[in-house]
C-alpha positions in Angstrom: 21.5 -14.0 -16.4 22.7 -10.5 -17.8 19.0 -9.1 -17.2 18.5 -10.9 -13.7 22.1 -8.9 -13.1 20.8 -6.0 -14.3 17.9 -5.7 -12.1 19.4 -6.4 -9.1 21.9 -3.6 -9.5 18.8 -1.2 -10.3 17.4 -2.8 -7.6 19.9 -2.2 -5.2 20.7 1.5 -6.0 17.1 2.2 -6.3 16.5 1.2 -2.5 20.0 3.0 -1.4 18.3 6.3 -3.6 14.8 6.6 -1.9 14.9 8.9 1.1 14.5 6.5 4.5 11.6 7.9 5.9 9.3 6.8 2.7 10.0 3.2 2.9 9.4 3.1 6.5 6.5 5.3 6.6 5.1 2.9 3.8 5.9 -0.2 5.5 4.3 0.9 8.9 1.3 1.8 7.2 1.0 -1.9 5.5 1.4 -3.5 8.8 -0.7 -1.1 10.6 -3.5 -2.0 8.1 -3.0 -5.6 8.8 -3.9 -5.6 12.1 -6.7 -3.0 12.1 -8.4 -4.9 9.2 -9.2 -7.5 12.1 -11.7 -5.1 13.5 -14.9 -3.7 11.7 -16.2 0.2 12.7 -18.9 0.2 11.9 -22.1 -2.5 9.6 -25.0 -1.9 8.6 -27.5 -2.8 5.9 -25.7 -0.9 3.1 -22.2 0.3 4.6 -19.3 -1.7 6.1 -15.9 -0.5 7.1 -12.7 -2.2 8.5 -10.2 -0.1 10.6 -7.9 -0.7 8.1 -9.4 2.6 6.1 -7.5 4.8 9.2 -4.3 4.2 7.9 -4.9 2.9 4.2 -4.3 6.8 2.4 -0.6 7.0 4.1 0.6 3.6 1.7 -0.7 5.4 -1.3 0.5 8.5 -0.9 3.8 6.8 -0.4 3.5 5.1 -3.4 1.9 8.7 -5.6 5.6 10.0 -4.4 7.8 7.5 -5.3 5.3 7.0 -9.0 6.2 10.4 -9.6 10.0 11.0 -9.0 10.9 7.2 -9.9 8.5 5.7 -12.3 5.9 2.9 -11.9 8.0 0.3 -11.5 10.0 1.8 -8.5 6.9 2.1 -6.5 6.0 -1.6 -7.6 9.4 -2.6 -5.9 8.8 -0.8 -2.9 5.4 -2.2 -3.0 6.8 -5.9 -3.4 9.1 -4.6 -0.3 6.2 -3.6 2.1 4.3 -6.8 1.5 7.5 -9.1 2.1 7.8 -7.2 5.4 4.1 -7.3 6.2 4.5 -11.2 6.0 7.7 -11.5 8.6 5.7 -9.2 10.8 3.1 -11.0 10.8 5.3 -14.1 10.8 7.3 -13.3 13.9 3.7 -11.9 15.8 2.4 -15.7 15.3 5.3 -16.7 16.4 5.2 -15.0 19.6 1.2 -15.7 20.1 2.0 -19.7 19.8 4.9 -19.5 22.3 3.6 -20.8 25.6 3.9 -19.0 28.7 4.2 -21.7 31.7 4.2 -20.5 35.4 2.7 -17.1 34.4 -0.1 -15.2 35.8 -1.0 -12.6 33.3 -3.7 -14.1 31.0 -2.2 -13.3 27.4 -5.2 -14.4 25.4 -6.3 -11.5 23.6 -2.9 -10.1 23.1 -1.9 -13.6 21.3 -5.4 -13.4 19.3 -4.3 -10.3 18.1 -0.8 -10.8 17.1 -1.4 -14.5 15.9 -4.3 -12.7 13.5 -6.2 -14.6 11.1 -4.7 -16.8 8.2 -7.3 -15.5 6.0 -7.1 -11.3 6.5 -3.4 -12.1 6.2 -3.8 -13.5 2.6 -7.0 -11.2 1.3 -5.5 -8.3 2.6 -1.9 -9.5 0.1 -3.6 -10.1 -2.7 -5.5 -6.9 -2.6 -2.9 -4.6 -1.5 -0.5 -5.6 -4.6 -3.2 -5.8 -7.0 -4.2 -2.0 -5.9 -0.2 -1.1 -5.8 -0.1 -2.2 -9.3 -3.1 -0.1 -10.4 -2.7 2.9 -8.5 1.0 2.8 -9.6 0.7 2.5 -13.4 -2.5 4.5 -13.5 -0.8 7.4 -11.9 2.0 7.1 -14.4 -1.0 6.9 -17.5 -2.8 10.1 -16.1 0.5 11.9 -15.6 1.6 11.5 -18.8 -1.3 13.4 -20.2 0.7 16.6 -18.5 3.2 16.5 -21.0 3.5 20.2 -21.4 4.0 21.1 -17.3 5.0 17.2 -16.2 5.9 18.6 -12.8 3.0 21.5 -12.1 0.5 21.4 -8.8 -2.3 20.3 -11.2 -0.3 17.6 -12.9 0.7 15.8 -8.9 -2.9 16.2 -7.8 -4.7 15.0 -10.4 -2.4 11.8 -11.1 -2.4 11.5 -7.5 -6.4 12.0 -7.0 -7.9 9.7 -10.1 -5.2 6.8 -8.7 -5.9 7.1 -5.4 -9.7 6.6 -5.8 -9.4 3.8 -8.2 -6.6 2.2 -6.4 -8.3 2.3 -3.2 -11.7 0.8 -4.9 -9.6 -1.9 -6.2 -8.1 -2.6 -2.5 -11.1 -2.2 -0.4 -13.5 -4.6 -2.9 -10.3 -7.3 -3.4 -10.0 -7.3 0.5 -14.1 -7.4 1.4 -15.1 -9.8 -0.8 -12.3 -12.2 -0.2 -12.5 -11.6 4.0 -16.0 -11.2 4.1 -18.3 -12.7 1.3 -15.8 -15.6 1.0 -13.9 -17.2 4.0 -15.7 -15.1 6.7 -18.5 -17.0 6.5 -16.7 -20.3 6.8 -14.7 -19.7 9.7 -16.8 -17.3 11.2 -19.5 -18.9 12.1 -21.6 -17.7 9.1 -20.3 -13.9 9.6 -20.3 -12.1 6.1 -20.9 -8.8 4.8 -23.6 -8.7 1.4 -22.4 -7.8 -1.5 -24.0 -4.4 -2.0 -22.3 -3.7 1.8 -18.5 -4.4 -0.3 -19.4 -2.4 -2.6 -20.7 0.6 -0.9 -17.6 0.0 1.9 -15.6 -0.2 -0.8 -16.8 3.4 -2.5 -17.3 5.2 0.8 -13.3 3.9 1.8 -12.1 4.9 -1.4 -13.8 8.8 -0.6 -12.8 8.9 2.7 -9.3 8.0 1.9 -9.1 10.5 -1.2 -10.3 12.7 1.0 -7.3 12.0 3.0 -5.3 12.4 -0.2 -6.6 15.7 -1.0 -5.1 16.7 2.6 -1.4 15.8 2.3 -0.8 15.5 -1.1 0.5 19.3 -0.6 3.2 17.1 1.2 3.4 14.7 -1.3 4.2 17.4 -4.1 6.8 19.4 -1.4 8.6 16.0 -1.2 8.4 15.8 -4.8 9.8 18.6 -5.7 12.7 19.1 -2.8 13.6 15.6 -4.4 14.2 16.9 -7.6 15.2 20.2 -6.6 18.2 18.4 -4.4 18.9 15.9 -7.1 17.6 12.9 -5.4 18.2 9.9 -7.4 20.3 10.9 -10.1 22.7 8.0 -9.3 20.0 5.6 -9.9 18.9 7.3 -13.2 22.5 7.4 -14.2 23.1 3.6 -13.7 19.7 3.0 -15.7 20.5 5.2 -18.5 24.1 3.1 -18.8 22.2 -0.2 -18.3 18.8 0.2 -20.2 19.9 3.3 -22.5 16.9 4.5 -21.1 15.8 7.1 -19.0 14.3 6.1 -15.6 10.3 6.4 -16.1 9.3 9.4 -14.3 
């Protein structure tokens, strides 16, 4: 019970600690995702891609910032914390697509087909998104630690930042298409599926295009960083862990 207590209490402070606009920037991207995994841009023999690639790089650069000033396990929490909101989000839209609309005119079909979603995106697109938080978390933390002499230098963010994005991203992208589309796709729709070569290569190319994306904010990513540490952002939570743990936080 002591341990349970103790975790809530990091929990607690460590969710009071992390600047506003991260959490919420991090949960609208999971949602966002959601919904544009629904619609593929673009198939072909060898390529695929979901929608969901538009907004995909935002969660993980979330996730690179809170890695580095917090430790893995922070950014696992806040993972945990997007999903859990992802699913009342997605709860509430069904809710609202179900809800009949007697004596109405309008003809709300496609706006209830798109908030109701499907069951099946809803549950691939979980399972790969805290799989792939759990990799790209911990991974970053591994690569970073290999910056022992300059923990907090340019080189040190990007490259942490770079190799767990990629991998991450993979990890995400192949969970979700061969889940959505190699396995229940072609059940419940009507034989749709991608191949597998077209998972893999959407996979690959989503992973590059959202590096990519990495490479072109994570400027931001190391600013936030280190106006974080420069304004002392945190310390209370790495003070209650030091007196709980007698450890410091994992940074």
């Amino acid at each position: 019970m002591k341990s349970i207590s103790r975790s809530l209490r990091l929990t607690r402070e460590l969710f009071r600690s992390i600047p506003s606009p991260i959490p919420a920037l991090f949960v609208i991207s999971v949602v966002t995702m959601n919904i544009l995994a629904n619609k593929t841009l673009v198939q072909t023999e060898y390529f695929a891609a979901d929608a969901g690639i538009l907004v995909s790089w935002l969660s993980f650069l979330c996730m690179d910032v809170v890695t580095k000033h917090f430790g893995p396990g922070a950014a696992t929490k806040l993972s945990v914390f997007a999903l859990a909101s992802n699913l009342l989000v997605s709860l509430i839209f069904f809710v609202a697509a179900v809800i009949p609309t007697p004596g109405v005119d309008a003809d709300y079909t496609a706006l209830n087909t798109v908030l109701g979603g499907t069951w099946f995106i809803l549950l691939s697109s979980s399972i790969a998104f805290i799989a792939s938080a759990l990799i790209n978390n911990f991974l970053n933390f591994a690569v970073g630690r290999l910056f022992r002499a300059n923990p907090d230098s340019r080189p040190a963010f990007f490259v942490r930042s770079y190799v767990s994005t990629f991998i991450g991203q993979f990890a995400d992208n192949f969970i979700f298409a061969i889940l959505t589309f190699t396995v229940f796709a072609p059940i419940f729709w009507d034989g749709f599926r991608w191949t597998f070569i077209q998972c893999v290569t959407c996979s690959l190319l989503g992973a590059f295009l959202e590096l990519v994306m990495e490479i072109v904010f994570s400027p931001l990513g190391y600013f936030i960083c280190r106006r974080w540490k420069r304004d002392g952002v945190g310390d209370s939570y790495f003070a209650l862990r030091r007196e709980l743990t007698g450890k410091d936080a994992l940074r």
